[in-house]
Backbone as CSV, one residue per row, in Angstrom:
resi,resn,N_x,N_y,N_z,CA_x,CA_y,CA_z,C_x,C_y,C_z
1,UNK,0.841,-1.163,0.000,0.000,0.000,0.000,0.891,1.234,0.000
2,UNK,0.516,2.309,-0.735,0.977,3.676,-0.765,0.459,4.498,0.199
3,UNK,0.904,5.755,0.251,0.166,6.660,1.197,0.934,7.851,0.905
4,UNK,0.507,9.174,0.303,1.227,10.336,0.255,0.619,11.817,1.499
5,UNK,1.841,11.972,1.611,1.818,13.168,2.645,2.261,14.298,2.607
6,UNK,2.183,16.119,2.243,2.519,16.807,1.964,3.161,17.221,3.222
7,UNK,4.455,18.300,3.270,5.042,18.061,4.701,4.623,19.814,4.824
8,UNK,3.803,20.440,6.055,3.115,21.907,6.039,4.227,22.264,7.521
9,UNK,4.284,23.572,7.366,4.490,24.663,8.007,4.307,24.079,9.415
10,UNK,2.836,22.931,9.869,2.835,22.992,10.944,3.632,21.740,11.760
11,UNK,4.239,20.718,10.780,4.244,19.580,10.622,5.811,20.273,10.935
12,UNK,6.206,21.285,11.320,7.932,21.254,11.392,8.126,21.879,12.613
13,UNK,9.559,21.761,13.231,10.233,21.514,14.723,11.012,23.336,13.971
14,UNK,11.006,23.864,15.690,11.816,24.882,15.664,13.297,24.999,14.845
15,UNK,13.684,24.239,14.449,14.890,24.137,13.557,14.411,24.366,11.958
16,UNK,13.031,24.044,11.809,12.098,24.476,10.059,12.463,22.673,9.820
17,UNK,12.846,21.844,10.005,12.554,20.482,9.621,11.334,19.769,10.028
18,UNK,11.019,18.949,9.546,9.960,17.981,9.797,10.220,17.420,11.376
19,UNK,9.248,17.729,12.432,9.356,17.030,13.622,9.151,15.793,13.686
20,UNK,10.177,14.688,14.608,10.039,13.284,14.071,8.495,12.744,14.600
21,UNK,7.749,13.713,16.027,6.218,12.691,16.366,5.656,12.954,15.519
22,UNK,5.536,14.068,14.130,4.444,13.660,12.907,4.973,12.499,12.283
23,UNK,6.361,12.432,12.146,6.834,11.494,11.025,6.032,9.895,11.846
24,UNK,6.366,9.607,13.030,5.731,8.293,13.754,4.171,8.353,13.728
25,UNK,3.951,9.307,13.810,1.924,9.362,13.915,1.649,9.062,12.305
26,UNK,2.302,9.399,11.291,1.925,9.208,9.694,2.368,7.612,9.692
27,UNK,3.413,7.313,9.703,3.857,5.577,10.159,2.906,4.584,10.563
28,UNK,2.521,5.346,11.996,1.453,4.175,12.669,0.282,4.415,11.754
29,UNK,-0.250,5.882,11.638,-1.883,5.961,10.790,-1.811,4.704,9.718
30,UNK,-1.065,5.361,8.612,-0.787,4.668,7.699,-0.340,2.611,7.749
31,UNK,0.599,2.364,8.394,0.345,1.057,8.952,-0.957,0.384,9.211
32,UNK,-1.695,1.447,10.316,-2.566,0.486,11.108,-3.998,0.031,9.789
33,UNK,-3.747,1.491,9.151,-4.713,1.766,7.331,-4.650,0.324,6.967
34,UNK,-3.504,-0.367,6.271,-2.877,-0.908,5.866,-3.463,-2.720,6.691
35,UNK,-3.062,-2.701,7.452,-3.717,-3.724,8.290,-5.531,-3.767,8.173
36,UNK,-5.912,-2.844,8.388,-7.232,-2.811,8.739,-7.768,-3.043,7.215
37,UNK,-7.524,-2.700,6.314,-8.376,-2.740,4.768,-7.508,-4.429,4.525
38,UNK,-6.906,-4.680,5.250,-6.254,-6.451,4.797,-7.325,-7.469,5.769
39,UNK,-7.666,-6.709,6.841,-8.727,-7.563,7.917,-9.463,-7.157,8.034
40,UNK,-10.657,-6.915,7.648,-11.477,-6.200,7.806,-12.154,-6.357,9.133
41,UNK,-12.661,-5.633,9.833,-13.298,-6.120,10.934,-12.337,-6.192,12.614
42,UNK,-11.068,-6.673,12.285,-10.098,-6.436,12.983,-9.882,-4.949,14.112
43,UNK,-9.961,-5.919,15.168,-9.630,-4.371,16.131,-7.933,-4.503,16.422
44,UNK,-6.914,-3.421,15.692,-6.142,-3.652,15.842,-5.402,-2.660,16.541
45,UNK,-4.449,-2.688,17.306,-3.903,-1.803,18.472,-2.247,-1.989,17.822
46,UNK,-1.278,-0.783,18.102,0.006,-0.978,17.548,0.497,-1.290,19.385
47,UNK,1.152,-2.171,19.262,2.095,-2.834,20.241,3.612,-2.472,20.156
48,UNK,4.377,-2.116,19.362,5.786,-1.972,19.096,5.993,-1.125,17.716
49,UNK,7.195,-0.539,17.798,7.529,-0.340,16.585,9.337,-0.468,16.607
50,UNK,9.800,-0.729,15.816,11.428,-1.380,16.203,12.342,-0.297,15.546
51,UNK,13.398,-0.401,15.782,14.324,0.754,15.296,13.991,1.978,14.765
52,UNK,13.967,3.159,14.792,13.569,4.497,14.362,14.397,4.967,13.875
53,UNK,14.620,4.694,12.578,15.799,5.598,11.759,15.245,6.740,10.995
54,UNK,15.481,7.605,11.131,15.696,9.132,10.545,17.022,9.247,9.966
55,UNK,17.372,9.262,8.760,18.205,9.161,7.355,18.741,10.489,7.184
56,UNK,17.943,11.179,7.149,18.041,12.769,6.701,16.726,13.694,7.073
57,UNK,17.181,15.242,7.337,16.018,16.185,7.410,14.790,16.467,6.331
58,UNK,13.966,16.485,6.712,13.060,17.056,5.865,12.085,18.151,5.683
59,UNK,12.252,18.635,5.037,11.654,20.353,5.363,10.298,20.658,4.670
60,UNK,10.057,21.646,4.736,8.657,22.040,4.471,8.417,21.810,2.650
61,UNK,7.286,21.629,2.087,6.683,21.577,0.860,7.594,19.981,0.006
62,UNK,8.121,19.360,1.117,8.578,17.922,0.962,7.146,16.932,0.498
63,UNK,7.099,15.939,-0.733,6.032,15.445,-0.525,6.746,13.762,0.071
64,UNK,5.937,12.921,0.642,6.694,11.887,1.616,5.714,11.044,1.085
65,UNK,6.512,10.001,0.405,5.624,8.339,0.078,5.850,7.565,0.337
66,UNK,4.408,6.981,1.071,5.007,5.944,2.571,4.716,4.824,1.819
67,UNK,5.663,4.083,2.015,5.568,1.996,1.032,5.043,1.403,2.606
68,UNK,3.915,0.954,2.568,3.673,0.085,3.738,2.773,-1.986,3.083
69,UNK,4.452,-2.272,3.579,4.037,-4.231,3.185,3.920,-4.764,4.396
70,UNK,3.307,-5.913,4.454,2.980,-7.149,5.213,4.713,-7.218,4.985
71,UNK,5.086,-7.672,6.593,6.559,-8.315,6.808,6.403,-10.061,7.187
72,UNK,5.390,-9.649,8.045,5.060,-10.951,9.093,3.291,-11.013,9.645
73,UNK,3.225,-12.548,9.593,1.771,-12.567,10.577,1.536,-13.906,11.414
74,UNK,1.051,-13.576,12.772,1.190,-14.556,13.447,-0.241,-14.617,13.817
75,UNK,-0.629,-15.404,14.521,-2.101,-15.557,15.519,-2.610,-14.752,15.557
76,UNK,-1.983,-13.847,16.548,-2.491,-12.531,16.874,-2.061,-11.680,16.596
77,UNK,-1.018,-11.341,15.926,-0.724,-10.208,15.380,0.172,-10.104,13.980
78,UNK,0.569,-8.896,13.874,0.700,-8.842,12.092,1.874,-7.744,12.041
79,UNK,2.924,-7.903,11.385,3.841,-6.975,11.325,3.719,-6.205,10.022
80,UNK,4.163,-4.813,10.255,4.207,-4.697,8.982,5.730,-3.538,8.634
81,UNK,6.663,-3.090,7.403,7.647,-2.596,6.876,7.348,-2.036,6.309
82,UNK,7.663,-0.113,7.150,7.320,0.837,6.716,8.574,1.614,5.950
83,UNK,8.582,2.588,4.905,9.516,3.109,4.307,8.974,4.303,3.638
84,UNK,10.067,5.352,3.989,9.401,6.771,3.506,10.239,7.284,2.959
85,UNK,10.149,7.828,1.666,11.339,8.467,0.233,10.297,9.851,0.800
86,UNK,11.123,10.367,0.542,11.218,12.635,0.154,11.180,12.537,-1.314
87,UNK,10.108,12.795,-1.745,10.353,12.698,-3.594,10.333,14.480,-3.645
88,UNK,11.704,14.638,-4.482,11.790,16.127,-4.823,11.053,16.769,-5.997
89,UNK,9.870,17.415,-6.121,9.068,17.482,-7.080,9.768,18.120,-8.580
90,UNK,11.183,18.948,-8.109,11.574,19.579,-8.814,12.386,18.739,-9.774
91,UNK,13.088,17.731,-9.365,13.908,16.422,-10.377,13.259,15.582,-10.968
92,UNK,12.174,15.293,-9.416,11.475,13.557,-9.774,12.225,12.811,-8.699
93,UNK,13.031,12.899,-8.402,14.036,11.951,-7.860,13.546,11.865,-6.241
94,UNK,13.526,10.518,-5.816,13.246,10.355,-4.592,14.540,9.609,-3.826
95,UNK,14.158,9.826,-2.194,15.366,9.711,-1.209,15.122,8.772,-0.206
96,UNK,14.801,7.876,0.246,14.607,6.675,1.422,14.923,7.772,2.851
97,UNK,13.866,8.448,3.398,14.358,9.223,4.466,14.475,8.571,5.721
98,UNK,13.650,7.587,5.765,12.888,7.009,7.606,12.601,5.245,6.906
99,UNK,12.924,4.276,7.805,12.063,3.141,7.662,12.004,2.300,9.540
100,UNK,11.078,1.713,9.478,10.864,1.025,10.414,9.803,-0.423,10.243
101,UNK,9.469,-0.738,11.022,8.352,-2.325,11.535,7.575,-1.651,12.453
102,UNK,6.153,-1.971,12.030,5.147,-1.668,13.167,4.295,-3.026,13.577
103,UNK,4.233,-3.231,14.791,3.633,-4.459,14.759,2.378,-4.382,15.314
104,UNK,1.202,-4.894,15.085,-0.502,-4.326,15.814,-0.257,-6.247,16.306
105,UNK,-1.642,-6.132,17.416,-2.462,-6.996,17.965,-3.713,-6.820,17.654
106,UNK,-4.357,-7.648,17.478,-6.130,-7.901,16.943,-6.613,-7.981,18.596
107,UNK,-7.576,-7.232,19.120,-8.217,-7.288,20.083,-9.572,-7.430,20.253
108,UNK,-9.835,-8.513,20.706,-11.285,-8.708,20.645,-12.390,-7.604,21.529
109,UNK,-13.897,-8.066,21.705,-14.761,-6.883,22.491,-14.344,-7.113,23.938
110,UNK,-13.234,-8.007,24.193,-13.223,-7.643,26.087,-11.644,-6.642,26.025
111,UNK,-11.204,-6.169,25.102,-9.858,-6.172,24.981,-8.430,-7.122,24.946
112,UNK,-9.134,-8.019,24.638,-8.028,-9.473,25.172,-7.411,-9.638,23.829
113,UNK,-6.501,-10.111,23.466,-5.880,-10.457,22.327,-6.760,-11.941,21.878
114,UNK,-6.854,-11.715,20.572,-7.385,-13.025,19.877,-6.420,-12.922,18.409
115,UNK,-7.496,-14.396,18.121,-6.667,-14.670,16.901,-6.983,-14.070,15.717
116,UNK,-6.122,-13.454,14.599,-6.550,-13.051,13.721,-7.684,-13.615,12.733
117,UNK,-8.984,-13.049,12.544,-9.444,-14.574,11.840,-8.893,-14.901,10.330
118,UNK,-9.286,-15.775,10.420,-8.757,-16.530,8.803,-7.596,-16.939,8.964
119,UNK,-6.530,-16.718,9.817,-5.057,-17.129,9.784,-5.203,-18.516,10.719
């Protein structure tokens, strides 16, 4: 799954770069997106996310295209490998800025972890 994000004025840290809690809140949104249109029905909660690499800055009127794949899926939960390029509108040319793993749990109506269905 794709996901594009324009990077605004408000979306940046006193230095004029992109602050990294939008860059993680677009990650998880987008992830959990990603999961949920694959299960439908699924109550899924993010549990982890593993290494946080930030590559390079990114500044305002940046557009950011998030690659989000299935890595892994278990019982109850489902990983997924997130990756975000800075495509420079002015070349074309895009840059791998940020990647990480987000992993959700399927939670049933008591909150308890269950099994994903169909798996």
């Amino acid at each position: 799954m794709e996901q594009y994000k324009l990077v605004l004025p408000e979306h940046l840290n006193h230095y004029g770069y992109l602050f990294g809690g939008n860059m993680l809140k677009w990650v998880d949104e987008y992830a959990w997106i990603a999961a949920s249109l694959e299960h439908p029905g699924c109550k899924f909660v993010t549990i982890g996310m593993d290494r946080v690499e930030f590559r390079r800055g990114v500044s305002k009127g940046t557009i950011l295209r998030f690659v989000i794949e299935k890595a892994e899926q278990k019982s109850t939960s489902i990983r997924y490998t997130v990756n975000v390029f800075a495509d420079d509108i002015e070349t074309g040319q895009e840059e791998n800025v940020f990647s990480t793993h987000v992993t959700f749990v399927c939670l049933g109506d008591n909150g308890k972890k269950i099994r994903i269905p169909g798996d």
